[in-house]
C-alpha atoms as a printed R data frame, in Angstrom:
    type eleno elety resid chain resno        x      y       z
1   ATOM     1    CA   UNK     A     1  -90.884 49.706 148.772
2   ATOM     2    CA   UNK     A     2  -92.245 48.835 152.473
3   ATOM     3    CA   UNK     A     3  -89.775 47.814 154.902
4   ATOM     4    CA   UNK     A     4  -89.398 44.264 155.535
5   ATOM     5    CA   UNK     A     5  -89.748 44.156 159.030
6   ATOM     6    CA   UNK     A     6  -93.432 45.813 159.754
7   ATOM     7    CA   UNK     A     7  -94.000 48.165 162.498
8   ATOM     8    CA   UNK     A     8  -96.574 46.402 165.379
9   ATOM     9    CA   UNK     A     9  -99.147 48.612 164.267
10  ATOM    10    CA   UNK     A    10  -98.724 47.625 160.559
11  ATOM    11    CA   UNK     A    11  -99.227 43.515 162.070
12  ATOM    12    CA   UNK     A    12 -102.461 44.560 163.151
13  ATOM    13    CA   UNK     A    13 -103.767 46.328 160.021
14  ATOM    14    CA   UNK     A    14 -102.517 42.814 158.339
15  ATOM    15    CA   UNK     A    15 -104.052 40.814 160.946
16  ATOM    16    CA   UNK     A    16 -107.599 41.957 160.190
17  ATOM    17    CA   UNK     A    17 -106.662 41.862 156.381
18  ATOM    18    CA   UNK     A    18 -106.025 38.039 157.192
19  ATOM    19    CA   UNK     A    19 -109.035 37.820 159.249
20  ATOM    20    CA   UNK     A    20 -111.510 39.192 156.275
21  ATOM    21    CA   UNK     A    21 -109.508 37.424 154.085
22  ATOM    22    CA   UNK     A    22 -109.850 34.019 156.196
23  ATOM    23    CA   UNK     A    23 -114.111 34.817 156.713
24  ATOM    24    CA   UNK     A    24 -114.662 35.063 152.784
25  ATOM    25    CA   UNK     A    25 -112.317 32.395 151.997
26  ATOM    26    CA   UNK     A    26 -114.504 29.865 153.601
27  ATOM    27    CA   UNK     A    27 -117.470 31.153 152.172
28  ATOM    28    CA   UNK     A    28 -116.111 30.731 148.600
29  ATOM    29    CA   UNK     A    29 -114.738 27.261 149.822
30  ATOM    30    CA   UNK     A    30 -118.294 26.092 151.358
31  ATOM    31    CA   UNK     A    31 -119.929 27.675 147.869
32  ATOM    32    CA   UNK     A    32 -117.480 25.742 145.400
33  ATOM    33    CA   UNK     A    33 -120.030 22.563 144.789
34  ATOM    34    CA   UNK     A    34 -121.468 21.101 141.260
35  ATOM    35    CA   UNK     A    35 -123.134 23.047 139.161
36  ATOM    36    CA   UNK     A    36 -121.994 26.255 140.609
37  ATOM    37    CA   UNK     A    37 -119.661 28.882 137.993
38  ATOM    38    CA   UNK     A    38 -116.634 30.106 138.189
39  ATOM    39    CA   UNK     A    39 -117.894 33.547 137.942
40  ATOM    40    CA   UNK     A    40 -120.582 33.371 140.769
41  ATOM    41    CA   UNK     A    41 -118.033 32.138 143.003
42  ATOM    42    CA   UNK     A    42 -116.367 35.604 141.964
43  ATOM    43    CA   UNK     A    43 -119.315 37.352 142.609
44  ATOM    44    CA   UNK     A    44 -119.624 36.405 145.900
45  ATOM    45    CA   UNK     A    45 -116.286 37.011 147.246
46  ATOM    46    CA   UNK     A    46 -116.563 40.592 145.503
47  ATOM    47    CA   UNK     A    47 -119.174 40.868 147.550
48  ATOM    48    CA   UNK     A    48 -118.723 39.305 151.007
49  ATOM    49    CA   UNK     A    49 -115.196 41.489 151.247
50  ATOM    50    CA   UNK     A    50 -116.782 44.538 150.412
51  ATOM    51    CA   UNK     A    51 -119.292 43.702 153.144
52  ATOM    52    CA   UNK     A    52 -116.736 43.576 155.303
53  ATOM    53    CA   UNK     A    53 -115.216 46.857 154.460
54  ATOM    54    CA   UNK     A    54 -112.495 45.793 152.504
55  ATOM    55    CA   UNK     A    55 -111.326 46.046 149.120
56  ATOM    56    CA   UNK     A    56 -110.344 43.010 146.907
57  ATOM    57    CA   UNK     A    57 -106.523 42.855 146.330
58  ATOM    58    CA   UNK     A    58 -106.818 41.540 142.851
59  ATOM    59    CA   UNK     A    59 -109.678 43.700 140.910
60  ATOM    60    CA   UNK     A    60 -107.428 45.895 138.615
61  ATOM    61    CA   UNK     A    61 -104.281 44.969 140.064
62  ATOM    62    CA   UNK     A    62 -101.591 44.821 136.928
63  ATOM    63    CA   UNK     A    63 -105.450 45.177 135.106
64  ATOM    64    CA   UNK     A    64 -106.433 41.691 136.064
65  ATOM    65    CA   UNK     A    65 -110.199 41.459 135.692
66  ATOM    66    CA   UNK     A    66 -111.742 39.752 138.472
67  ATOM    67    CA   UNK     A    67 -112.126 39.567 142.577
68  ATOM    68    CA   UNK     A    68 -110.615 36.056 142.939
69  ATOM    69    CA   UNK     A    69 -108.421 34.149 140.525
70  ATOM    70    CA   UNK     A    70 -110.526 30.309 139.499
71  ATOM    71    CA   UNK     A    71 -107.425 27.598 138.031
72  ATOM    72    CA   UNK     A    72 -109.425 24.895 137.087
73  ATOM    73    CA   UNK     A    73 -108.115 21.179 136.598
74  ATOM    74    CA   UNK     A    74 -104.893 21.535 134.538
75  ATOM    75    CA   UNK     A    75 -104.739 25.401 135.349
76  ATOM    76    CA   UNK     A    76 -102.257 26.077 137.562
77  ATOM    77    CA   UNK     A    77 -102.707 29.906 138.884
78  ATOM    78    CA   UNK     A    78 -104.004 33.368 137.776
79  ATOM    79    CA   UNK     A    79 -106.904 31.914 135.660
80  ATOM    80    CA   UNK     A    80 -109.843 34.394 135.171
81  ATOM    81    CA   UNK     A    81 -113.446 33.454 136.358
82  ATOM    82    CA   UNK     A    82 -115.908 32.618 133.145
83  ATOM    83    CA   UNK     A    83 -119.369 30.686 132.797
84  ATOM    84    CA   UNK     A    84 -117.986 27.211 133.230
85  ATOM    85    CA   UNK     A    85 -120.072 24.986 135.842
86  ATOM    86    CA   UNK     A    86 -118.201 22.959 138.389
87  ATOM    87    CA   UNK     A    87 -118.412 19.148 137.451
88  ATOM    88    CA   UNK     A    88 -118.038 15.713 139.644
89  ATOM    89    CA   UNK     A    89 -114.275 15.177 139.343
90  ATOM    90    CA   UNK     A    90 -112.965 19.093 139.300
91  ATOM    91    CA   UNK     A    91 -109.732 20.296 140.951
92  ATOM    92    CA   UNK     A    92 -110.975 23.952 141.346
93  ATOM    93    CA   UNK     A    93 -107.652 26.083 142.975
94  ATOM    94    CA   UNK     A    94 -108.945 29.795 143.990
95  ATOM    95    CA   UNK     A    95 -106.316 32.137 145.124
96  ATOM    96    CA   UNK     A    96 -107.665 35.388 146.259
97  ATOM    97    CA   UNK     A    97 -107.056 38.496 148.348
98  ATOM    98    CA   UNK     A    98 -107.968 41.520 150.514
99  ATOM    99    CA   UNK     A    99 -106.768 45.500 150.991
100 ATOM   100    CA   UNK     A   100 -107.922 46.780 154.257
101 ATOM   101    CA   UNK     A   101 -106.899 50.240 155.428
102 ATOM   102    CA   UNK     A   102 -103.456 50.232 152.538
103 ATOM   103    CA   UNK     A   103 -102.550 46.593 153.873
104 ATOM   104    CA   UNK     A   104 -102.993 43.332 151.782
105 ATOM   105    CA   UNK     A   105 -103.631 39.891 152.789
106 ATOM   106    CA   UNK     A   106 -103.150 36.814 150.081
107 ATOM   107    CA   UNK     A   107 -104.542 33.018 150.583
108 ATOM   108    CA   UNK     A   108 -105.253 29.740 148.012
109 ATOM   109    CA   UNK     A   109 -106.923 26.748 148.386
110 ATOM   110    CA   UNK     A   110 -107.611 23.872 146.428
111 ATOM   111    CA   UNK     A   111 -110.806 21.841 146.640
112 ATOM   112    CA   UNK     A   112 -112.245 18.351 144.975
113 ATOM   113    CA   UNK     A   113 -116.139 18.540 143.653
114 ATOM   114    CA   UNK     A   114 -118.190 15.852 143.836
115 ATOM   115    CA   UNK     A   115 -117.198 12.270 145.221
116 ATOM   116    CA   UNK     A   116 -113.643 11.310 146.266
117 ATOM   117    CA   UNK     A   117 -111.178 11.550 143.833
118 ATOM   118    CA   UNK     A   118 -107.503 10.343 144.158
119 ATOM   119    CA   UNK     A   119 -106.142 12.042 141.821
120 ATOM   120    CA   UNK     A   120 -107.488 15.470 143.152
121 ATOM   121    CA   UNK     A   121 -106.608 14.181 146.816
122 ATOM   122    CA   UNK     A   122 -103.234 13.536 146.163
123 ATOM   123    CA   UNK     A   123 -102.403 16.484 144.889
124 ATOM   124    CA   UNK     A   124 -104.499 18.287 147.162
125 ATOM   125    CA   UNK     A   125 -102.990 16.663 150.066
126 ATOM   126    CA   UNK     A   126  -98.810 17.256 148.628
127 ATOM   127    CA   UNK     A   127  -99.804 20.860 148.265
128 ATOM   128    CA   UNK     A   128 -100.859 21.207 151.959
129 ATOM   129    CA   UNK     A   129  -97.923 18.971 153.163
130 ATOM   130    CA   UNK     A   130  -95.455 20.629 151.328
131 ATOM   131    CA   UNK     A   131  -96.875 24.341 152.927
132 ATOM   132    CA   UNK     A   132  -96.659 22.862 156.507
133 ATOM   133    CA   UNK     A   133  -93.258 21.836 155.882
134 ATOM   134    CA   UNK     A   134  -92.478 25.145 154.999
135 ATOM   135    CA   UNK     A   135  -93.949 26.851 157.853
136 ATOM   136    CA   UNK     A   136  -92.506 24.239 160.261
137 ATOM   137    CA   UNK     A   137  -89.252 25.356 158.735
138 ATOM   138    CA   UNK     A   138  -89.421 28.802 160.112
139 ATOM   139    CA   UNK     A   139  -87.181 29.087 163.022
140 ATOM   140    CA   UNK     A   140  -84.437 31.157 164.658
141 ATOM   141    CA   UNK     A   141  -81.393 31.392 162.479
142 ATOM   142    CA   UNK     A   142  -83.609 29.892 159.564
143 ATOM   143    CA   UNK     A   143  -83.438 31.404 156.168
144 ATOM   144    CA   UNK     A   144  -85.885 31.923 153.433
145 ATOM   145    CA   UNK     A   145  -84.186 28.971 151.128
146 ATOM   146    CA   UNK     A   146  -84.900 26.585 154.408
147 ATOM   147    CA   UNK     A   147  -88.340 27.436 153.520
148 ATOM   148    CA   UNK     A   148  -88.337 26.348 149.809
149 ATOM   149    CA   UNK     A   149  -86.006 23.396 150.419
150 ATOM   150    CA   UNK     A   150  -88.699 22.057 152.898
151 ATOM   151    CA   UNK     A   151  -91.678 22.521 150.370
152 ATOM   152    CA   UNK     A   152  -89.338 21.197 147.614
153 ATOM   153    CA   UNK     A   153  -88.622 17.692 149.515
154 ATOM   154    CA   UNK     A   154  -92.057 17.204 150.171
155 ATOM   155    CA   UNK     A   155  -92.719 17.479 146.048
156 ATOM   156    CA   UNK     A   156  -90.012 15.675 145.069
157 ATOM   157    CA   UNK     A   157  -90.800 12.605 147.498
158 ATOM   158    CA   UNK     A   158  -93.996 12.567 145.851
159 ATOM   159    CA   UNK     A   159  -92.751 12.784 142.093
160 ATOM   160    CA   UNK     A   160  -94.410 16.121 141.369
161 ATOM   161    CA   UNK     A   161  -93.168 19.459 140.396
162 ATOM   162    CA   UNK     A   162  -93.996 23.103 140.818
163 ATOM   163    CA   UNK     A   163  -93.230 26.067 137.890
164 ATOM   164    CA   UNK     A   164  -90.621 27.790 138.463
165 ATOM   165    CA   UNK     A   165  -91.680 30.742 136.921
166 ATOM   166    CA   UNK     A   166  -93.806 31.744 140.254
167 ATOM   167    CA   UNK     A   167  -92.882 32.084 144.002
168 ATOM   168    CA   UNK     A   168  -94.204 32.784 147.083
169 ATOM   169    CA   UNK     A   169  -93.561 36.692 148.526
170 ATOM   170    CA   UNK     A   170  -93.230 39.139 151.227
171 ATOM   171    CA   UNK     A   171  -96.764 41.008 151.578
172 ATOM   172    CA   UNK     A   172  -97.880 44.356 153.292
173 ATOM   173    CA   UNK     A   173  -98.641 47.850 151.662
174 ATOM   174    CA   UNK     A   174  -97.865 45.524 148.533
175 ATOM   175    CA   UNK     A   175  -99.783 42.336 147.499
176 ATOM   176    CA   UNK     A   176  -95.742 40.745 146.553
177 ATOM   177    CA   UNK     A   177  -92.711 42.160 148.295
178 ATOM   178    CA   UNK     A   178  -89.272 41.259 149.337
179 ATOM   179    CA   UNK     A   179  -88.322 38.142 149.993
180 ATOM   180    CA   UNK     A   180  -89.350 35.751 146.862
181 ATOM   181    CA   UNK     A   181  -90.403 32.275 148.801
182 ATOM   182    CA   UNK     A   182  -89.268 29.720 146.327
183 ATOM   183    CA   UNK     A   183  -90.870 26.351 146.003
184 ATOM   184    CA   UNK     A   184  -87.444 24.632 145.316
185 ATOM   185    CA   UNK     A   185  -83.874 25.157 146.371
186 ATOM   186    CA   UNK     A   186  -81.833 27.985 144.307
187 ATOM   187    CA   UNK     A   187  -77.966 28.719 145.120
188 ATOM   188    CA   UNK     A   188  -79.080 31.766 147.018
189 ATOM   189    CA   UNK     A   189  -79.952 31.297 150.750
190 ATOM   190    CA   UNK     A   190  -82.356 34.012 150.973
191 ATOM   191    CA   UNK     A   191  -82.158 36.470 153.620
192 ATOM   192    CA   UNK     A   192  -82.473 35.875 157.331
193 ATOM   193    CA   UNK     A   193  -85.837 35.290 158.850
194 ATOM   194    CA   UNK     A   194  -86.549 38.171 161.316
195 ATOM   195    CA   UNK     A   195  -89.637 38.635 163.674
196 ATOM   196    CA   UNK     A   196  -92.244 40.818 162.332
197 ATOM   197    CA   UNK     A   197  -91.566 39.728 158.654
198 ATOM   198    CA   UNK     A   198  -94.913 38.780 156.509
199 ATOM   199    CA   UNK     A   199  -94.683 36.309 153.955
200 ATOM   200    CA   UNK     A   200  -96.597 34.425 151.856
201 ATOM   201    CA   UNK     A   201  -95.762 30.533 151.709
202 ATOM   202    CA   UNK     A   202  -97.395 29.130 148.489
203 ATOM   203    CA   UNK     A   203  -96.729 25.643 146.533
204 ATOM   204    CA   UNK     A   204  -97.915 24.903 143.454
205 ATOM   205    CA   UNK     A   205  -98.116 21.173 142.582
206 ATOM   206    CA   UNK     A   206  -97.588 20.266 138.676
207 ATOM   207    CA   UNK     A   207  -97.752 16.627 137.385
208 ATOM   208    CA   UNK     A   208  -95.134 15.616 134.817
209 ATOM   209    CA   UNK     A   209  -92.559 18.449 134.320
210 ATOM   210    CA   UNK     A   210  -91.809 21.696 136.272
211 ATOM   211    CA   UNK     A   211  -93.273 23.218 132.469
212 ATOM   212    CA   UNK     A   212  -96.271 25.769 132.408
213 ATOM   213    CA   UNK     A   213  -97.594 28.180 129.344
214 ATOM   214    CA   UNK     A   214  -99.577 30.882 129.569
215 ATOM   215    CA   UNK     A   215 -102.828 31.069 127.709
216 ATOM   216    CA   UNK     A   216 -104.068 34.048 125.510
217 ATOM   217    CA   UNK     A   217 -105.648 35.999 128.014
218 ATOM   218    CA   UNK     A   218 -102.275 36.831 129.551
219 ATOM   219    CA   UNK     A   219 -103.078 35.383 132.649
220 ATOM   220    CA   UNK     A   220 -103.695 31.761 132.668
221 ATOM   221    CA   UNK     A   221 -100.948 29.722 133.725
222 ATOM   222    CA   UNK     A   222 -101.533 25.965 132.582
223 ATOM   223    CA   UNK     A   223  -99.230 23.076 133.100
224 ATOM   224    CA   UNK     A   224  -97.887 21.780 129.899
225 ATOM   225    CA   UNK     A   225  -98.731 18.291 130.541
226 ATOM   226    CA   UNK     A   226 -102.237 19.228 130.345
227 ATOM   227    CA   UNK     A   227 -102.592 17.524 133.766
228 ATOM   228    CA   UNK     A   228 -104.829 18.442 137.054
229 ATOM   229    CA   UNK     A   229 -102.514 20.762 139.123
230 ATOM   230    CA   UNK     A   230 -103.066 22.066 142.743
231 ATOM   231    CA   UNK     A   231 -102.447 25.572 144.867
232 ATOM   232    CA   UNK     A   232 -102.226 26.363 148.664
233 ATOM   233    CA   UNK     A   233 -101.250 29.448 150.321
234 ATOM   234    CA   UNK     A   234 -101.278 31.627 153.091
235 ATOM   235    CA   UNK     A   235  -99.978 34.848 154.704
236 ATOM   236    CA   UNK     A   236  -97.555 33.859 158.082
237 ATOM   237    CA   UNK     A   237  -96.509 35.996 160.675
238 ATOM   238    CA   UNK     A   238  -93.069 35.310 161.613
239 ATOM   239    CA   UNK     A   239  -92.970 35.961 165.680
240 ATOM   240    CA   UNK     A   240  -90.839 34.514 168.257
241 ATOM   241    CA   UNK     A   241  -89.080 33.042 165.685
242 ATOM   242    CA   UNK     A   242  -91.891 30.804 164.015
243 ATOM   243    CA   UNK     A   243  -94.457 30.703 161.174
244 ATOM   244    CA   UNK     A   244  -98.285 32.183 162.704
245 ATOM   245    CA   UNK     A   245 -101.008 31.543 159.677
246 ATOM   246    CA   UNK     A   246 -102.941 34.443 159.722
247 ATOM   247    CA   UNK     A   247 -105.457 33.522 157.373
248 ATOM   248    CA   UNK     A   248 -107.239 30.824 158.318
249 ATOM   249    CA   UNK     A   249 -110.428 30.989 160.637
């Protein structure tokens, strides 16, 4: 397993990870519109990050099938790119990553199509929220639990939930490492936050009840209340004592 605490030089390999990652993420973002599919969005983050000399982290990984991972509406994570069209009123969440040089980077958005959307806003808008109180969370003496009891406030003031089947994660030679980043509070306060750890902060926003299922393809995560759901994530530095985002332009 890879230490915990990188090496400087392994922070820079990330950082350019990140910095691919962050380029191709906006592309994908700017190219999710009506009447674009899931799997041309796919296609072209295959291949802007193999432009860019990079590998993508998810292609084969555990055998998943695709570049970039496409939960649409009531699909929560890991959902596999098809033929479906993006509609007016779609809650598209894409959660994708890069390997550059042995060292991953991970990042997830979600985005409305078409006209505004409240719905899709809200939950769009809790999901971001809840990350940034995360991140602000990262200080000296901090924990990783003050992490996920700062995303988990956020949710709960807003009467939504998040599985708790799936966490955020350490990142590095490995796409998920040491330490699990929960996205609520658990009796465990998580190890100490150190300078030079990587993690990967990462709420998921259900409607309902914190209960998910798993569709036949292995892979698809859907909420169980059938109900729009939204992802955000990124890969933070932790250096003089606080949270950097490393993949965002």
């Amino acid at each position: 397993m890879s230490n915990i605490i990188k090496k400087d030089s392994e922070i820079e390999l990330i950082k350019k990870s990140c910095q691919i990652l962050a380029e191709v993420k906006k592309i994908v973002y700017d190219a999710a519109k009506e009447g674009v599919s899931l799997l041309e969005l796919d296609k072209l983050a295959y291949q802007e990050t193999i432009k860019r000399n990079a590998e993508p982290a998810f292609l084969g990984y555990l055998n998943f099938p695709n570049t970039i991972c496409t939960a649409l509406n009531e699909e929560v994570i890991h959902g596999i790119p098809d033929n479906r069209i993006l509609k007016n009123g779609d809650l598209i969440s894409i959660d994708m990553g890069v390997k550059y040089q042995g060292y991953y980077s991970d990042s997830a958005f979600s985005k409305s199509i078409g006209e505004n959307n409240f719905e899709n806003y809200k939950l769009i808008e809790v999901a971001k929220r809840a990350f940034d109180a995360g991140l602000k969370a990262i200080k000296p003496g901090a924990r990783v639990n003050d992490i996920s009891k700062a995303i988990y406030k956020v949710i709960k003031e807003n009467n939504l939930f998040t599985p708790l089947e799936f966490s955020g994660h350490g990142i590095g030679k490995h796409l998920h490492e040491k330490p699990y980043v929960y996205n609520y509070i658990t009796n465990n306060q998580g190890m100490l936050l150190k300078d030079n750890m990587v993690i990967c902060i990462e709420p998921m926003i259900i409607q309902d009840s914190n209960k998910v299922k798993i569709l036949k393809d292995g892979w698809t995560v859907v909420s169980a209340s059938n109900k729009k759901s939204a992802h955000y994530e990124q890969t933070v530095l932790i250096k003089n004592g606080k949270g950097i985002i490393l993949t965002e332009k």
